[in-house]
C-alpha positions as CSV (number, residue, x, y, z in Angstrom):
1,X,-13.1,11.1,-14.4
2,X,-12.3,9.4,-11.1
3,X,-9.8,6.3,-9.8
4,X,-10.2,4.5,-7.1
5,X,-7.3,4.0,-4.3
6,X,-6.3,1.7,-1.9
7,X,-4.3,2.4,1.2
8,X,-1.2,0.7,2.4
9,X,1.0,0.1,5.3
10,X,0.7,2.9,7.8
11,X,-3.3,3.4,7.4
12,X,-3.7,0.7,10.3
13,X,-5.4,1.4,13.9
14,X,-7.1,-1.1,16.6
15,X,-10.8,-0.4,16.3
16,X,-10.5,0.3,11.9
17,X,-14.1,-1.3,10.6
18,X,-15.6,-1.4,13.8
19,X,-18.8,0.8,13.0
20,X,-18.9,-1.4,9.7
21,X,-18.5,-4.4,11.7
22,X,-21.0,-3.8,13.5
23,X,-23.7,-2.4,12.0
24,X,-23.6,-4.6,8.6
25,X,-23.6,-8.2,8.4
26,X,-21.6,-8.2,4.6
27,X,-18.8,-7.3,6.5
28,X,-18.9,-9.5,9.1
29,X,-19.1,-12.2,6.9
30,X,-16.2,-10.5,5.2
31,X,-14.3,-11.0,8.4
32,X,-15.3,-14.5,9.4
33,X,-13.9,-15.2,5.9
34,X,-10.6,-13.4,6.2
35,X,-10.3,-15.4,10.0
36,X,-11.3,-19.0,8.1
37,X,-8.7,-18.4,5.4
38,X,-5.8,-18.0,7.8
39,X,-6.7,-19.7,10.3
40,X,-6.5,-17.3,13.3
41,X,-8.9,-14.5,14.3
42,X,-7.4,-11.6,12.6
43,X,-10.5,-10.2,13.1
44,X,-10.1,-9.6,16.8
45,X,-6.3,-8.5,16.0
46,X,-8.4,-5.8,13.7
47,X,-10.9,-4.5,16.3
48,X,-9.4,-5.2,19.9
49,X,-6.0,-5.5,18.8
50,X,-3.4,-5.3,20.4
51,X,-1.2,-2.8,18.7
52,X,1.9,-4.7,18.4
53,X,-0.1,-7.9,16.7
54,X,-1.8,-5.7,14.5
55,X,1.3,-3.5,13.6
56,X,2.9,-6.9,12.6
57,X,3.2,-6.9,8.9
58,X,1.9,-10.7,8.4
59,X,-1.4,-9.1,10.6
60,X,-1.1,-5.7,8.8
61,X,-1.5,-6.3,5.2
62,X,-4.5,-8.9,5.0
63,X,-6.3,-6.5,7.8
64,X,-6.4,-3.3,5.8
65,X,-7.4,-5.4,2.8
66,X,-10.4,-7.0,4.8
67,X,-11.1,-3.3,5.6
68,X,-11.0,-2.0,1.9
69,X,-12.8,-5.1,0.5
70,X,-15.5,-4.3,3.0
71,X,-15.7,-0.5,2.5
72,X,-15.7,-1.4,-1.5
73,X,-18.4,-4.1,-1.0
74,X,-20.6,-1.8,1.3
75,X,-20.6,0.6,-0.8
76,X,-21.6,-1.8,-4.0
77,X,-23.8,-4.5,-2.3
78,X,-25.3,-2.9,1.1
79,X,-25.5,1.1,-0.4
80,X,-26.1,0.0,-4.2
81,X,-24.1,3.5,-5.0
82,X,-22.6,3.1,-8.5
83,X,-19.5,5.4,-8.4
84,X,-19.7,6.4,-12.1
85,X,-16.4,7.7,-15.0
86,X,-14.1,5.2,-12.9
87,X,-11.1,4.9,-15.4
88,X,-8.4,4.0,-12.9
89,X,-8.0,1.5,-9.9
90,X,-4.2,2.1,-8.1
91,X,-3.0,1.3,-4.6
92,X,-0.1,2.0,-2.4
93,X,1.8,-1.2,-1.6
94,X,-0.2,-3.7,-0.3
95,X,-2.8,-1.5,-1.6
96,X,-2.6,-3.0,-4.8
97,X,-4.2,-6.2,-4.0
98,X,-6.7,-4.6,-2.7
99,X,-7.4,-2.5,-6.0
100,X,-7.0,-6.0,-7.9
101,X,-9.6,-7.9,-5.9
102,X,-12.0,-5.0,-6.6
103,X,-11.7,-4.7,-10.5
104,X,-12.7,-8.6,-10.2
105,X,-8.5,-9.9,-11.2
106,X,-8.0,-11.3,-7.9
107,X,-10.3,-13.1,-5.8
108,X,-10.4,-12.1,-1.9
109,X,-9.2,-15.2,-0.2
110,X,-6.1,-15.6,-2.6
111,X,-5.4,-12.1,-1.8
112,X,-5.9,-12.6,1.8
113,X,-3.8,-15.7,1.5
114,X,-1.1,-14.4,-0.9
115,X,-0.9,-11.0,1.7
116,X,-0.8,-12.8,4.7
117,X,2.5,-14.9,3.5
118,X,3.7,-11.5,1.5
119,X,4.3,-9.9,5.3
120,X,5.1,-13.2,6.3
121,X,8.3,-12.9,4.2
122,X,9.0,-9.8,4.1
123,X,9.5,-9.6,7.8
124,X,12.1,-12.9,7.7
125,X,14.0,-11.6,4.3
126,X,16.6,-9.1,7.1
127,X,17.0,-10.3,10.5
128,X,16.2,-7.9,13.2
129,X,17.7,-4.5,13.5
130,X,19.7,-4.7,10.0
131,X,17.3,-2.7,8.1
132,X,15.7,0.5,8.6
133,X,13.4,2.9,6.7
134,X,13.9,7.3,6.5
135,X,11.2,9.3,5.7
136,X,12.6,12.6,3.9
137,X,10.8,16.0,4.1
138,X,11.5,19.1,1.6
139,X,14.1,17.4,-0.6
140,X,13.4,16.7,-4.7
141,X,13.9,13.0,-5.7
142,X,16.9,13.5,-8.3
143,X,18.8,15.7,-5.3
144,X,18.1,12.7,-2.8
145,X,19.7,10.4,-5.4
146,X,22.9,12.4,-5.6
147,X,22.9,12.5,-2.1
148,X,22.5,8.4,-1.8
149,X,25.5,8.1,-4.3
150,X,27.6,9.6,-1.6
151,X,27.1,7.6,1.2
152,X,30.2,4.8,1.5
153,X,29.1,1.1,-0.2
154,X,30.5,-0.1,2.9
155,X,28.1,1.1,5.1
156,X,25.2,-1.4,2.9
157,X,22.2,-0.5,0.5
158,X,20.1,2.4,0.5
159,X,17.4,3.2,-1.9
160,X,14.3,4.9,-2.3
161,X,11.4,3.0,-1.5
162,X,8.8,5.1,-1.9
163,X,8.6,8.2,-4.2
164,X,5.2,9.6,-2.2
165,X,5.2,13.4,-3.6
166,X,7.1,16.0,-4.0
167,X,8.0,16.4,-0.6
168,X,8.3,13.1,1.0
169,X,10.7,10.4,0.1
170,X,10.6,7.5,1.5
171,X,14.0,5.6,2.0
172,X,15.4,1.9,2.6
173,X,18.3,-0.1,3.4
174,X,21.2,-1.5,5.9
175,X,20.7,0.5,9.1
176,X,24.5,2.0,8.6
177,X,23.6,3.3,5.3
178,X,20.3,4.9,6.4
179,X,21.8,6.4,9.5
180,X,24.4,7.5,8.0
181,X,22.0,9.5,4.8
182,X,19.9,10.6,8.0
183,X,23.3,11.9,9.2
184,X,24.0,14.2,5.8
185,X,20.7,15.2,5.7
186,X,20.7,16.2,9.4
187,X,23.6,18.9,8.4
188,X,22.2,19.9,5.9
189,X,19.0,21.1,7.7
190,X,16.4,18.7,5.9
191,X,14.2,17.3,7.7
192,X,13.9,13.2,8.1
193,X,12.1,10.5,10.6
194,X,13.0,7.1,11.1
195,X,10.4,4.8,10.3
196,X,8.2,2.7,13.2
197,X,8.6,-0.1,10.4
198,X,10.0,-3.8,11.5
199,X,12.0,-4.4,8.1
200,X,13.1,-2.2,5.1
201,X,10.8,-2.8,2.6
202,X,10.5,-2.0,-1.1
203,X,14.6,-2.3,-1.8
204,X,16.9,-5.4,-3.0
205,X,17.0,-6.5,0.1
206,X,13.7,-7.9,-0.1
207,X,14.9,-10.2,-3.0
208,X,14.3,-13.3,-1.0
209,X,10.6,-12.6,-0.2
210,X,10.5,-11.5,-4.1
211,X,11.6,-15.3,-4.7
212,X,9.5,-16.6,-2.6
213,X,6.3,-14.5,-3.4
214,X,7.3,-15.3,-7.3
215,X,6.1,-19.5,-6.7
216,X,3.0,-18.3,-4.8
217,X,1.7,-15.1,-7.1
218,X,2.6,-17.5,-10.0
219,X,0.5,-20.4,-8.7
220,X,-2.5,-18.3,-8.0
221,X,-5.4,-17.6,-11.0
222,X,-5.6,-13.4,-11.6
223,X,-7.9,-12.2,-14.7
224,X,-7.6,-9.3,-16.6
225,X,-9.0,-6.4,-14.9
226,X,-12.0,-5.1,-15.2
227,X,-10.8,-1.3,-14.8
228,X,-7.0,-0.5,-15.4
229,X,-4.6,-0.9,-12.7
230,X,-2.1,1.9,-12.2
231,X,0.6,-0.2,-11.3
232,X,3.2,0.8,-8.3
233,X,6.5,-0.9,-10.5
234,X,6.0,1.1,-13.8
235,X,3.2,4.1,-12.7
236,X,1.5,2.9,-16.1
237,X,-1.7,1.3,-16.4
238,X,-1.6,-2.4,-17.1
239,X,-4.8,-4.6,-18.1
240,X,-3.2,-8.1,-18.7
241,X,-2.8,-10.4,-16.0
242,X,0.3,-12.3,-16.6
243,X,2.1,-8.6,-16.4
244,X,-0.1,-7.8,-13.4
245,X,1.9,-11.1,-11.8
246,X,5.1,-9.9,-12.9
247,X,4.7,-6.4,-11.3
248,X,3.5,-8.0,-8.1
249,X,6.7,-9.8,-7.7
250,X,8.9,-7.1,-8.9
251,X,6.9,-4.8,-6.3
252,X,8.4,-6.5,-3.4
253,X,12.0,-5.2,-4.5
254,X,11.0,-1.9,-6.1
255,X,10.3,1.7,-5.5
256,X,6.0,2.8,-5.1
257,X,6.0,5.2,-7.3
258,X,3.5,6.9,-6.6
259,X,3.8,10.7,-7.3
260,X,4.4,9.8,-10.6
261,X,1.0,7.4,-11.0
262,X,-1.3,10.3,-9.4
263,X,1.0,12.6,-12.2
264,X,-0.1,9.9,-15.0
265,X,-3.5,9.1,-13.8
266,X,-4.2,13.2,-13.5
267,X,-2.5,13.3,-17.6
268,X,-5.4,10.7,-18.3
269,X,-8.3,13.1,-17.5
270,X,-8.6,11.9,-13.7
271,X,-9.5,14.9,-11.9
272,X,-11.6,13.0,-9.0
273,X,-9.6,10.5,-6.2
274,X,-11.5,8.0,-3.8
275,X,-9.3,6.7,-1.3
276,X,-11.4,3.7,-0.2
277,X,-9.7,2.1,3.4
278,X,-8.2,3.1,6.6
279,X,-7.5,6.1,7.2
280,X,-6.8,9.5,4.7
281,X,-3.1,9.3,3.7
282,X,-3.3,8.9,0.1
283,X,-6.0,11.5,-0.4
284,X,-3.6,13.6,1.6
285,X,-0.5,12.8,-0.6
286,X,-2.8,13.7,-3.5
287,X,-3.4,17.2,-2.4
288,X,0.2,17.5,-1.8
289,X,0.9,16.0,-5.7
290,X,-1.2,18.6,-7.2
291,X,-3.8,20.3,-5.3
292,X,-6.5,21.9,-8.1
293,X,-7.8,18.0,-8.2
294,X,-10.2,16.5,-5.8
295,X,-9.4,13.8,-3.1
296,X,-11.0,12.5,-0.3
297,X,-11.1,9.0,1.6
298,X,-14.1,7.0,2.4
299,X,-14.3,4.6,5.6
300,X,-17.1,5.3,7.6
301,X,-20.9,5.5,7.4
302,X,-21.3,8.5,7.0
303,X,-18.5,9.0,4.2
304,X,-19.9,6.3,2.2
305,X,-23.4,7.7,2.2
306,X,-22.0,11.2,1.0
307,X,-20.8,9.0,-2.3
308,X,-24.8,8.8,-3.5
């Protein structure tokens, strides 16, 4: 049995696509879309950059969906390769839409759309320099907790954003609170790495992109996937739209767990994971999770032509 996955934040460089871009008109067609829908050329952000416009997280989360949605579609429409036992779509993040928009739940140019505004509030819900993200090496999740619960409330929030594997955490708050975990963990010999990241995401401080996010998600048509999702908020599958919406909101606020949907999709009989998108960090993290199953990413030519 395979799942598909979808990358997230992180996966992005200037040039992603380019081969694609220009060797297959599906996906330039794909781009011109993506560029009509918002209004700007995020195309060019996507192939000439520059960094820092394409690192924005407005700019960063509809561009690795136009990436994924043209990988996905090239490999469907251009290759005609029918990627057979599929029982599971998941994605990290931002990832997600792009899983939804492939099982046929989510049309592109609301996901675009819905995306583009996503980073859009996301980046406004802290101002500047209050938040920060930790990236935690070599520590198990329940010790990281106990850790957390020692840091002083008044030094602000910190959670765990992202539960990747068994060896990196990913956390999120006030920039006290984080340096101060980054502090403990620091004498304690563990390993950790401040984020390149413009906002904490995926903690309670993102509560007023959540509420803003909720009108939008809520005001846009989803159907009932055509293969399960494996959904970030719960790592369960879900198949019914209106709990696809919810998630999606409660997402913005929540920790990704994703060790724990690799865990769940691997307990389902998944022994085969396509990371379809830029670059090769969830097929990484998936070796890392458990490493008798088999992973790799797909995103050039030559990767999508091994798939036949």
């Amino acid at each position: 049995m395979k799942a598909l996955l979808f990358p997230g934040q992180g996966s992005q460089f200037v040039g992603m696509g380019k081969d694609l871009y220009d060797n297959f008109n599906i996906v330039k067609k794909i781009f011109k879309q993506a560029d009509d829908k918002l209004n700007f050329k995020l195309s060019k952000i996507i192939l000439e950059g520059p960094d820092n416009e394409l690192k924005l997280t407005k700019n960063t989360q509809p561009a690795i969906l136009t990436i994924s949605h043209s990988i996905y579609k090239l490999i469907k429409e251009e290759f005609n390769i029918e990627i057979k036992d599929i029982k599971f779509f998941a994605g990290h993040s931002l990832g997600e839409y792009s899983a939804l928009v492939s099982s046929e739940a989510l049309n592109f140019l609301d996901s675009i759309y819905l995306l583009h505004e996503r980073g859009k509030h996301m980046q406004e819900a802290v101002p500047e320099g209050t938040g920060a993200m930790l990236a935690v090496m070599g520590l198990k999740i329940n010790d990281l907790e106990k850790l957390i619960l020692k840091i002083d409330n008044n030094l602000g929030i910190c959670e765990i954003a992202n539960d990747n594997s068994e060896n990196q955490i990913i956390l999120s708050g006030h920039t006290k609170a984080i340096n101060e975990i980054s502090r403990i963990l620091k004498s304690m010999k563990k390993r950790s790495i401040l984020l390149p990241v413009s906002a904490p995401f995926h903690c309670s401080l993102m509560k007023h992109a959540s509420e803003k996010m909720e009108i939008k998600i809520k005001n846009t048509t989803f159907k009932n996937p055509k293969t399960s999702l494996v959904a970030n908020v719960t790592a369960r599958e879900v198949n019914n739209s209106d709990e696809i919406k919810n998630l999606l909101i409660k997402q913005i606020v929540s920790k990704v767990r994703w060790r724990e949907s690799i865990l769940y999709m691997i307990d389902k009989g998944v022994n085969d994971f396509i990371e379809i998108g830029p670059g090769k960090v969830l097929s990484s993290l998936v070796k890392r999770i458990n490493d008798k199953v088999s992973s790799k990413s797909i995103n050039t030519i030559q990767e999508i032509k091994s798939l036949k």
